[in-house]
N, CA, C and O atoms as a GROMACS GRO file, in nm:
protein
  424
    1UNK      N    1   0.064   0.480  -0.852
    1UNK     CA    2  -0.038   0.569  -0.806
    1UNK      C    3   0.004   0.625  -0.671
    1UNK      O    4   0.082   0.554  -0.608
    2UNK      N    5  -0.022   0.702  -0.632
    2UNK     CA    6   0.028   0.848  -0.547
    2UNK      C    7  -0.076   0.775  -0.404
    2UNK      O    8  -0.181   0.714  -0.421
    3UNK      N    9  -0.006   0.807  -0.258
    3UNK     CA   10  -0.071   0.789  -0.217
    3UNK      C   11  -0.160   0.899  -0.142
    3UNK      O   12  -0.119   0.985  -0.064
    4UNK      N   13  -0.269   0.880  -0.177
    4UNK     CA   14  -0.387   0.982  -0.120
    4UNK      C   15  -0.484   0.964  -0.115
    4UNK      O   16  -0.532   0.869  -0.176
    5UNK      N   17  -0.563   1.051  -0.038
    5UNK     CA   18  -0.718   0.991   0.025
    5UNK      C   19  -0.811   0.973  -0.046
    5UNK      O   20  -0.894   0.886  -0.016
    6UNK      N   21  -0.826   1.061  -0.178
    6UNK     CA   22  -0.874   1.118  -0.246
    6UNK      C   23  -0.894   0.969  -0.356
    6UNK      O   24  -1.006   0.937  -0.395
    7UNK      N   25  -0.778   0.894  -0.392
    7UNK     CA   26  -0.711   0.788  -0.459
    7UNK      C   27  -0.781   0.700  -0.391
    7UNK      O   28  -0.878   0.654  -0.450
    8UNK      N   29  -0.759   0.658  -0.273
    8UNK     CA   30  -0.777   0.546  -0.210
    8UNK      C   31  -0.924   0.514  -0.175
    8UNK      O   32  -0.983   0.406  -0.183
    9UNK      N   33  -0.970   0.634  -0.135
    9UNK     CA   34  -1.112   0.632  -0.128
    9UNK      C   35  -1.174   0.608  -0.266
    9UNK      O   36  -1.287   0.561  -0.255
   10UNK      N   37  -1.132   0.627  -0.397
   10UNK     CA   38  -1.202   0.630  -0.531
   10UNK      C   39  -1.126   0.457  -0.608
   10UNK      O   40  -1.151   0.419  -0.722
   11UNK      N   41  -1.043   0.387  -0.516
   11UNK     CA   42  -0.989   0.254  -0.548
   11UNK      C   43  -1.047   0.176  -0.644
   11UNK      O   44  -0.994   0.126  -0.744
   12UNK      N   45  -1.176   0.168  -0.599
   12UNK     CA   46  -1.269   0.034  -0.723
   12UNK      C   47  -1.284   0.083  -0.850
   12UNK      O   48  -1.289   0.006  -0.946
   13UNK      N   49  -1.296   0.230  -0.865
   13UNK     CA   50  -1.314   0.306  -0.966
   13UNK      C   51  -1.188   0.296  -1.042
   13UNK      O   52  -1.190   0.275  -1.164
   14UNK      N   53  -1.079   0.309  -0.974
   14UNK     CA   54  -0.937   0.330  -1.039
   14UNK      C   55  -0.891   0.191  -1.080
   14UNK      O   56  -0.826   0.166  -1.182
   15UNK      N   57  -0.933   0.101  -0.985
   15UNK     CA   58  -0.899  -0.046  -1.037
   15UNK      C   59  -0.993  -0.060  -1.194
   15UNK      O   60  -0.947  -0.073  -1.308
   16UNK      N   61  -1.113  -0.054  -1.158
   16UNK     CA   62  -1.172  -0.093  -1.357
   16UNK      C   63  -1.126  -0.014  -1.408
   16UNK      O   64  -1.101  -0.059  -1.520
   17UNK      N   65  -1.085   0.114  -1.401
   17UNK     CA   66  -1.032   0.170  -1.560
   17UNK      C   67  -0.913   0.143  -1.530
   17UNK      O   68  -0.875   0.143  -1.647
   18UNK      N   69  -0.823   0.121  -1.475
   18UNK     CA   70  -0.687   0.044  -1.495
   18UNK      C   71  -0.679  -0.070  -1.594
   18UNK      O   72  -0.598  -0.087  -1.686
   19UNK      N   73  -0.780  -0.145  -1.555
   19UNK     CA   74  -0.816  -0.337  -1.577
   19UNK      C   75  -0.874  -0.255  -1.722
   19UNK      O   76  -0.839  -0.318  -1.822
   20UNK      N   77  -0.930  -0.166  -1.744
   20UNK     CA   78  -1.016  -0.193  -1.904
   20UNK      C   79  -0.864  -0.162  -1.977
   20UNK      O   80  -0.823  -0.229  -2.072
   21UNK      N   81  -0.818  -0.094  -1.940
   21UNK     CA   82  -0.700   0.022  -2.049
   21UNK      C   83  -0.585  -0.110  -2.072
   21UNK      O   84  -0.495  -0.120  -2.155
   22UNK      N   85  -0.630  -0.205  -1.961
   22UNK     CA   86  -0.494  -0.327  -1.951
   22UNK      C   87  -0.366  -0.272  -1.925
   22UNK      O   88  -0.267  -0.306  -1.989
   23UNK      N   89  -0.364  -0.172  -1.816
   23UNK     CA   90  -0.203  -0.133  -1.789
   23UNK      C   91  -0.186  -0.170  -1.632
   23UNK      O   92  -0.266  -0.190  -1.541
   24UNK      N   93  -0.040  -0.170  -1.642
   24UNK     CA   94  -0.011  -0.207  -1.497
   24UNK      C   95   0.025  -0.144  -1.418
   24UNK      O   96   0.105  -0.054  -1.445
   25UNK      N   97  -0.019  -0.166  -1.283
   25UNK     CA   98  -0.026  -0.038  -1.173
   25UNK      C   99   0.023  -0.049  -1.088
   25UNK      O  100  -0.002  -0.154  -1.030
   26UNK      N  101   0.113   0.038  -1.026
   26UNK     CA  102   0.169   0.030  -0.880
   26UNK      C  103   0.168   0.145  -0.807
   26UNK      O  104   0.193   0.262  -0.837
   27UNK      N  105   0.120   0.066  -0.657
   27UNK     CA  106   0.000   0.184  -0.579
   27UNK      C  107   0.077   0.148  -0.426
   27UNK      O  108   0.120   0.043  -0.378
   28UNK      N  109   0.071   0.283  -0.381
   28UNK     CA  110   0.176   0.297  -0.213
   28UNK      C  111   0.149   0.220  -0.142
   28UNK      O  112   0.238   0.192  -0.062
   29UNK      N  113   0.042   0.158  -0.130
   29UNK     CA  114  -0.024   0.100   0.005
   29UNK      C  115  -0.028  -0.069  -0.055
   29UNK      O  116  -0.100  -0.113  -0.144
   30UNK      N  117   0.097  -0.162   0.046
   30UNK     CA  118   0.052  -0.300   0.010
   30UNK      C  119  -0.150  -0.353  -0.025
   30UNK      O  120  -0.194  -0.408  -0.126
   31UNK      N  121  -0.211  -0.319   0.072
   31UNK     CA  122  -0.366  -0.308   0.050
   31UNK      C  123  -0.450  -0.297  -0.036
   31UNK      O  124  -0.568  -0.330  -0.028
   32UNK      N  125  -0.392  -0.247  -0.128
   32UNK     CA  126  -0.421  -0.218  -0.251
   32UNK      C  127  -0.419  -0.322  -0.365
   32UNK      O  128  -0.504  -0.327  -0.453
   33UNK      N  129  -0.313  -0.404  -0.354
   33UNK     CA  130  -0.278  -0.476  -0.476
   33UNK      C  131  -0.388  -0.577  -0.390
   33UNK      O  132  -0.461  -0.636  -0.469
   34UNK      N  133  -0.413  -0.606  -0.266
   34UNK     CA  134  -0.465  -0.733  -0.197
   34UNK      C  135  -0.584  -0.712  -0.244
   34UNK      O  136  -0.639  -0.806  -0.301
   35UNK      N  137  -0.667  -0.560  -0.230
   35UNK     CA  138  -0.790  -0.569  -0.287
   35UNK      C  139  -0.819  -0.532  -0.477
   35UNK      O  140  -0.922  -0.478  -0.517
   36UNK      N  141  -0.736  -0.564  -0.543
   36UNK     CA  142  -0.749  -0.561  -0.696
   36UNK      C  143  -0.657  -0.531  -0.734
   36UNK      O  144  -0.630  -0.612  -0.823
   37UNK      N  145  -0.550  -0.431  -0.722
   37UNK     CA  146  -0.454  -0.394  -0.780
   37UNK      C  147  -0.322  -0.510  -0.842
   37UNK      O  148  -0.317  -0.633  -0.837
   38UNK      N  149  -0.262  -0.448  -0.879
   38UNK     CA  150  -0.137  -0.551  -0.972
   38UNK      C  151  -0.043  -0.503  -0.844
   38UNK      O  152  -0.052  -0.599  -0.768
   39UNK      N  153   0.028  -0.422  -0.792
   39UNK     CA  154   0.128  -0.466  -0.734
   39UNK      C  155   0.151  -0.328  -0.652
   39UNK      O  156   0.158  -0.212  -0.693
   40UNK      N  157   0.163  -0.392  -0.493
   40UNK     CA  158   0.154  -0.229  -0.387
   40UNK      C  159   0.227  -0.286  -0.340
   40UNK      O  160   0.244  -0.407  -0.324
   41UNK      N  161   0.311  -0.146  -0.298
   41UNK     CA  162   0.474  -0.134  -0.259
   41UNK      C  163   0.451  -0.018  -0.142
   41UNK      O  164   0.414   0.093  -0.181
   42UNK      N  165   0.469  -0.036  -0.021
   42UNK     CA  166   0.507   0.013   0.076
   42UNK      C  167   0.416  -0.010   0.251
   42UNK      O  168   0.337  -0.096   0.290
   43UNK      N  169   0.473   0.107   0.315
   43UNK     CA  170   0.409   0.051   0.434
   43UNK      C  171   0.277   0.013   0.482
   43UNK      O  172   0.186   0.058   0.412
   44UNK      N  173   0.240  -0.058   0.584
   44UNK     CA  174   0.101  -0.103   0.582
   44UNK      C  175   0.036   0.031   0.643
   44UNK      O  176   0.110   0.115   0.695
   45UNK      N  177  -0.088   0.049   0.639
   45UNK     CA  178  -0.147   0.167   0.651
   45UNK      C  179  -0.166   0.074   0.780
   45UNK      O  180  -0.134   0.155   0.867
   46UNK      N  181  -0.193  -0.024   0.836
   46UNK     CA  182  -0.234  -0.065   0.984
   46UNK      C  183  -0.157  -0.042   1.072
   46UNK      O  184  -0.195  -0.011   1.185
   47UNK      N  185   0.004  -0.055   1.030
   47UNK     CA  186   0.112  -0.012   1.112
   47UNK      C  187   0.150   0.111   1.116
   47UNK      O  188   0.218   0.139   1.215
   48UNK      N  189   0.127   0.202   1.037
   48UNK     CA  190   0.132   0.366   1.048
   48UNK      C  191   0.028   0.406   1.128
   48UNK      O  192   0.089   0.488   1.197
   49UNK      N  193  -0.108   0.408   1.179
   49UNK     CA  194  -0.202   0.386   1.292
   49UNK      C  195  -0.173   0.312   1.382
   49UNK      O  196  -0.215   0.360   1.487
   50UNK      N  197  -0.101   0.178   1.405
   50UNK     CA  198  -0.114   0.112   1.560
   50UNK      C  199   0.007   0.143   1.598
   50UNK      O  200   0.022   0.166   1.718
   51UNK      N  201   0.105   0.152   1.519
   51UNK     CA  202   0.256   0.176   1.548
   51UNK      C  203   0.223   0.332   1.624
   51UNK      O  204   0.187   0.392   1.726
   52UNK      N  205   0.272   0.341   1.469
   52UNK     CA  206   0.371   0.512   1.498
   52UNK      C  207   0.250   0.622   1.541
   52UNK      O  208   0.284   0.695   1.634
   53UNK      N  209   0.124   0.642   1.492
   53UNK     CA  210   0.005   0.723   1.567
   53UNK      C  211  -0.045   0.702   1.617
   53UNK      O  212  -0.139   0.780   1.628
   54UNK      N  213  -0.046   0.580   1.705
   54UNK     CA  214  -0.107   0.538   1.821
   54UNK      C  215   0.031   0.588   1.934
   54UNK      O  216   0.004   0.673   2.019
   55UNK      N  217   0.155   0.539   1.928
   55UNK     CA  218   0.226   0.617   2.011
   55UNK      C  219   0.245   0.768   2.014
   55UNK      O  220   0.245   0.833   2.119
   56UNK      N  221   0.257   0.804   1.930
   56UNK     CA  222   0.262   0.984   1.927
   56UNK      C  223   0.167   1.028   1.980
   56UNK      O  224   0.200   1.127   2.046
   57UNK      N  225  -0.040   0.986   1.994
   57UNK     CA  226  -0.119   1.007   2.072
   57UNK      C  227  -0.080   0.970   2.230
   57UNK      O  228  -0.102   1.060   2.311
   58UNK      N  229  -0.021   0.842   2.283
   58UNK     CA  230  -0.028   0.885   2.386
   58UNK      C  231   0.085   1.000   2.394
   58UNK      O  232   0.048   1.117   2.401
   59UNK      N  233   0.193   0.976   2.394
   59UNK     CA  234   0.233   1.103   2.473
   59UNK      C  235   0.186   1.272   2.441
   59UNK      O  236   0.216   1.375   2.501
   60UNK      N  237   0.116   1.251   2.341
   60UNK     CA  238   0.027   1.378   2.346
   60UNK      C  239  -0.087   1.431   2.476
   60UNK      O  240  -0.120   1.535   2.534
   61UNK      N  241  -0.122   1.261   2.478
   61UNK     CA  242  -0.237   1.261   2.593
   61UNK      C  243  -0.150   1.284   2.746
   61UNK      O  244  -0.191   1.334   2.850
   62UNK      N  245  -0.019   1.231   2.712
   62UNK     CA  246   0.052   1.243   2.845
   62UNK      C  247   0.130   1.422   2.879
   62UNK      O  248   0.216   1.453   2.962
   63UNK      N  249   0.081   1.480   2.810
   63UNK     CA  250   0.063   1.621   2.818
   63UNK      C  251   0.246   1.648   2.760
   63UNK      O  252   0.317   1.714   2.836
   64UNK      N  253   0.309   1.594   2.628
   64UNK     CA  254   0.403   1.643   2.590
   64UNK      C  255   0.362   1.716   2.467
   64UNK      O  256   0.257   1.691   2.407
   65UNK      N  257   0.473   1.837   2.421
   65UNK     CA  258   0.448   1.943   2.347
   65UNK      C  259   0.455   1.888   2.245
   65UNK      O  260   0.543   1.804   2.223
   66UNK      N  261   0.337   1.930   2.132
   66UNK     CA  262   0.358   1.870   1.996
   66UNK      C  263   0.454   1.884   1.913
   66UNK      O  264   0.475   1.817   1.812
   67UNK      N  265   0.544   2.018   1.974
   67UNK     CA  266   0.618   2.069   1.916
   67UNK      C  267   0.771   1.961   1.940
   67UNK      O  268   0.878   1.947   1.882
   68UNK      N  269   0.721   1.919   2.028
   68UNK     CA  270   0.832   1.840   2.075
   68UNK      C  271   0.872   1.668   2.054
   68UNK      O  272   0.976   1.606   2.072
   69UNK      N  273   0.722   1.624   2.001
   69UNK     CA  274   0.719   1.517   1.902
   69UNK      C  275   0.839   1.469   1.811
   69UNK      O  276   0.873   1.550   1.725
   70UNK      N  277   0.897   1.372   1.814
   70UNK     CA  278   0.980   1.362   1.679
   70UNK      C  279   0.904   1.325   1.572
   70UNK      O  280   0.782   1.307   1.579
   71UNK      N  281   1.020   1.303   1.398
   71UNK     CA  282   0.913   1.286   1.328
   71UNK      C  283   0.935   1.112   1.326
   71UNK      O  284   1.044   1.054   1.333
   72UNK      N  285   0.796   1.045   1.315
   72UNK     CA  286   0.903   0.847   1.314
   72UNK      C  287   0.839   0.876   1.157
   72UNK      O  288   0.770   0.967   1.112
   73UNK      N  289   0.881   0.790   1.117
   73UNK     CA  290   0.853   0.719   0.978
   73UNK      C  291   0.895   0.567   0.959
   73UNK      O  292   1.000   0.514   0.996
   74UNK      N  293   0.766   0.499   0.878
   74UNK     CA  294   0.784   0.372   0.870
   74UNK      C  295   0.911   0.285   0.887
   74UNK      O  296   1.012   0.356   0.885
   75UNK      N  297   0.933   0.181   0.900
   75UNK     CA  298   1.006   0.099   0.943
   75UNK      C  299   1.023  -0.051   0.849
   75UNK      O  300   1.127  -0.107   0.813
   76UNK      N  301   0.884  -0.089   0.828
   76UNK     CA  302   0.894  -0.208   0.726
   76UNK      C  303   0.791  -0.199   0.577
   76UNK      O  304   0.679  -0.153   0.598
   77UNK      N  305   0.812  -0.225   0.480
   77UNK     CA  306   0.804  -0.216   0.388
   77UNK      C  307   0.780  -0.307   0.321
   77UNK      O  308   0.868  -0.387   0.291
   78UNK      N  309   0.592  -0.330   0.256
   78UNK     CA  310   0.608  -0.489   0.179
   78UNK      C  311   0.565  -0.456   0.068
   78UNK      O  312   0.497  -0.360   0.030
   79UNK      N  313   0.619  -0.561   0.007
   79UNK     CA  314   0.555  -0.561  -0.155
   79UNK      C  315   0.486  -0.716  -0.175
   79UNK      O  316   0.526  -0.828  -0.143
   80UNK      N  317   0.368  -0.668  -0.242
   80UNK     CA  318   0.257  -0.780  -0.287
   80UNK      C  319   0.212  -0.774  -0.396
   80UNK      O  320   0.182  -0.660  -0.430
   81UNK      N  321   0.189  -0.871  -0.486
   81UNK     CA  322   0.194  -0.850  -0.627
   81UNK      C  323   0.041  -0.925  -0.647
   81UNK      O  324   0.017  -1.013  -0.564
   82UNK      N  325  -0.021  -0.910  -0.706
   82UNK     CA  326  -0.200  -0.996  -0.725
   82UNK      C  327  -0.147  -1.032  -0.891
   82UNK      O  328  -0.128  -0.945  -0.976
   83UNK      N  329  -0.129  -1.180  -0.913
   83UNK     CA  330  -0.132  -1.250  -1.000
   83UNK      C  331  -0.260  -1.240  -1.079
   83UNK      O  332  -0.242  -1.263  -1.198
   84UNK      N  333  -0.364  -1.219  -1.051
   84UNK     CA  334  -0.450  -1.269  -1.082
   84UNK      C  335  -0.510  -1.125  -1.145
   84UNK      O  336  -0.605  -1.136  -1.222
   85UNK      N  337  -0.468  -1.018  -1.122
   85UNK     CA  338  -0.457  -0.906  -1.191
   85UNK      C  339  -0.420  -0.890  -1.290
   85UNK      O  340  -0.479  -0.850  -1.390
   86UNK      N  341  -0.236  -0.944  -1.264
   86UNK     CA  342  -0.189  -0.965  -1.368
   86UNK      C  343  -0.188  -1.069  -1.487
   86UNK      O  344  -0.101  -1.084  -1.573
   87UNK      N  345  -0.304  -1.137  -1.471
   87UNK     CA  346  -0.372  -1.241  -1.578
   87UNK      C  347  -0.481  -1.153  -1.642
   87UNK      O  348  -0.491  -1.149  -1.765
   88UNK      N  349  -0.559  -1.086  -1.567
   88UNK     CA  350  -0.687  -1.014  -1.636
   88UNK      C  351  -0.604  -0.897  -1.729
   88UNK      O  352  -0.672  -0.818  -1.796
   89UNK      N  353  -0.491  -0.892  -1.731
   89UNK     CA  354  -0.471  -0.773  -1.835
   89UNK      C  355  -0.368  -0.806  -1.884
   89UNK      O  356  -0.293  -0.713  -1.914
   90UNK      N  357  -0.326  -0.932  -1.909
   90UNK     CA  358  -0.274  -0.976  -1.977
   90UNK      C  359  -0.065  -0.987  -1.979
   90UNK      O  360   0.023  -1.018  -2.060
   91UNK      N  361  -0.072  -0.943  -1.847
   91UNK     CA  362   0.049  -0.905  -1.835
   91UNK      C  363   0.145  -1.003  -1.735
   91UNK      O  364   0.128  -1.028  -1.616
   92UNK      N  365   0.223  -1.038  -1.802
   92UNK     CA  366   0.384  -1.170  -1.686
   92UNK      C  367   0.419  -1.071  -1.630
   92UNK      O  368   0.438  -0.962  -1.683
   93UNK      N  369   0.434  -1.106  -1.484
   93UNK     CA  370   0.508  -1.077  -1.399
   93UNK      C  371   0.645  -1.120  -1.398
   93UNK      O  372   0.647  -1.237  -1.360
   94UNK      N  373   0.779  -1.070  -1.428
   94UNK     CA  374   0.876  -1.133  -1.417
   94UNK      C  375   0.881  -1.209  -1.259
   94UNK      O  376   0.846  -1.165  -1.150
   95UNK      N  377   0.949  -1.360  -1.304
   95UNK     CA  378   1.015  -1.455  -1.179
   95UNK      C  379   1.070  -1.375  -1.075
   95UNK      O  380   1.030  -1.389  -0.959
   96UNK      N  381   1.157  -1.294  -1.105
   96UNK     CA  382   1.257  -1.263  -1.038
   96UNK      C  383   1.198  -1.161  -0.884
   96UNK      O  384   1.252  -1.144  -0.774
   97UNK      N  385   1.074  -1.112  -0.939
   97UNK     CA  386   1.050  -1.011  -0.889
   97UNK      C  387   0.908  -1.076  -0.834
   97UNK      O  388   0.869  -0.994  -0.752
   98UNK      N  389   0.817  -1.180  -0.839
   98UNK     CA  390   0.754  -1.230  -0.775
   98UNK      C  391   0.872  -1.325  -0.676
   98UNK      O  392   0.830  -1.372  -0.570
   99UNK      N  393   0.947  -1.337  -0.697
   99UNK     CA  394   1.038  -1.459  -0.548
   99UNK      C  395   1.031  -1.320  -0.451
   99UNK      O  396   0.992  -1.337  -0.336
  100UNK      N  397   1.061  -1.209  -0.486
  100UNK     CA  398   1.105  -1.101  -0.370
  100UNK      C  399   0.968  -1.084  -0.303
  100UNK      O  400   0.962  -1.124  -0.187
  101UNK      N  401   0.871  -1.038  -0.351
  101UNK     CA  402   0.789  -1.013  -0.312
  101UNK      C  403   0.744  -1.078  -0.126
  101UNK      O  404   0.788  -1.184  -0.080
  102UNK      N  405   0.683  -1.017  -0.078
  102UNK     CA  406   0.672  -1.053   0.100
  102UNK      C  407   0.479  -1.110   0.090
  102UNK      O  408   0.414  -1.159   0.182
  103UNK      N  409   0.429  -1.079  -0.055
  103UNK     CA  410   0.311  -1.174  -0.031
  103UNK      C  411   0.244  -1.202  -0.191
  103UNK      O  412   0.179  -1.105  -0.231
  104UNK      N  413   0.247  -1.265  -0.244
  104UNK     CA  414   0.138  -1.309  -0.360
  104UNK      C  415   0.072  -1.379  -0.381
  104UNK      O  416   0.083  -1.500  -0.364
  105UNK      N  417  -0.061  -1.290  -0.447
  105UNK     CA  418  -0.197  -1.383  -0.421
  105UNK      C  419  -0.222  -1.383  -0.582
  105UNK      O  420  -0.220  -1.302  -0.675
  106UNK      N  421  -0.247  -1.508  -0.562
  106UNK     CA  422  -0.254  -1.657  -0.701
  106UNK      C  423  -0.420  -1.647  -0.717
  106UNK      O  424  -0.479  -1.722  -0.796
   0.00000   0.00000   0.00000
C-alpha cells in the first residue's frame, strides 16, 4: 500500500477489508503493521518529523533561503511484521524473513 494521507488516515477501514479478503499487505510506514497490518517496511514517520523536518524548520526560522535547503531523505529503515495478522488470515510468514525483521509482534 502506497504511502498517503488519504491511505493512512482511512487505515482501520483498509485493515478489515484486507483481513476479510484474507490477503497480505505491505504498507510504507513501519506503524502500520504495529497497528493491524501484516507487514510495514520503511521509515518511521516519527523520525521524518523530529529528524529531518524539525531541522529544515529551524534553519528556515534562522532566516535561510528555502531555495537553498538541501533535499535529506531518510536514513534508517525498519521492517515489522504483526504475526498475529498473519494468523487471522491465515497466512506463514516465512522464517527467513521474520529473523530479519527489526520488530515482531506475536
Amino acid at each position: 500500500m502506497l504511502a498517503s494521507a488519504l491511505l493512512f488516515n482511512n487505515r482501520a477501514i483498509i485493515f478489515d477489508r484486507v483481513a476479510s479478503l484474507r490477503l497480505p499487505a505491505m504498507y510504507q510506514w513501519p506503524e502500520m503493521a504495529e497497528q493491524g497490518g501484516l507487514i510495514g517496511y520503511g521509515p518511521l514517520i516519527v523520525q521524518l518529523y523530529r529528524d529531518i523536518m524539525s531541522r529544515q524548520l529551524a534553519k528556515l526560522l534562522r532566516g535561510i533561503n528555502p531555495a537553498d535547503l538541501p533535499v535529506e531523505q531518510p536514513t534508517r529503515f525498519e521492517l515489522v511484521i504483526n504475526l498475529k495478522a498473519a494468523k487471522a488470515i491465515g497466512h506463514e510468514v516465512p522464517a527467513p524473513l521474520v529473523l530479519r525483521a527489526d520488530k515482531v509482534i506475536e
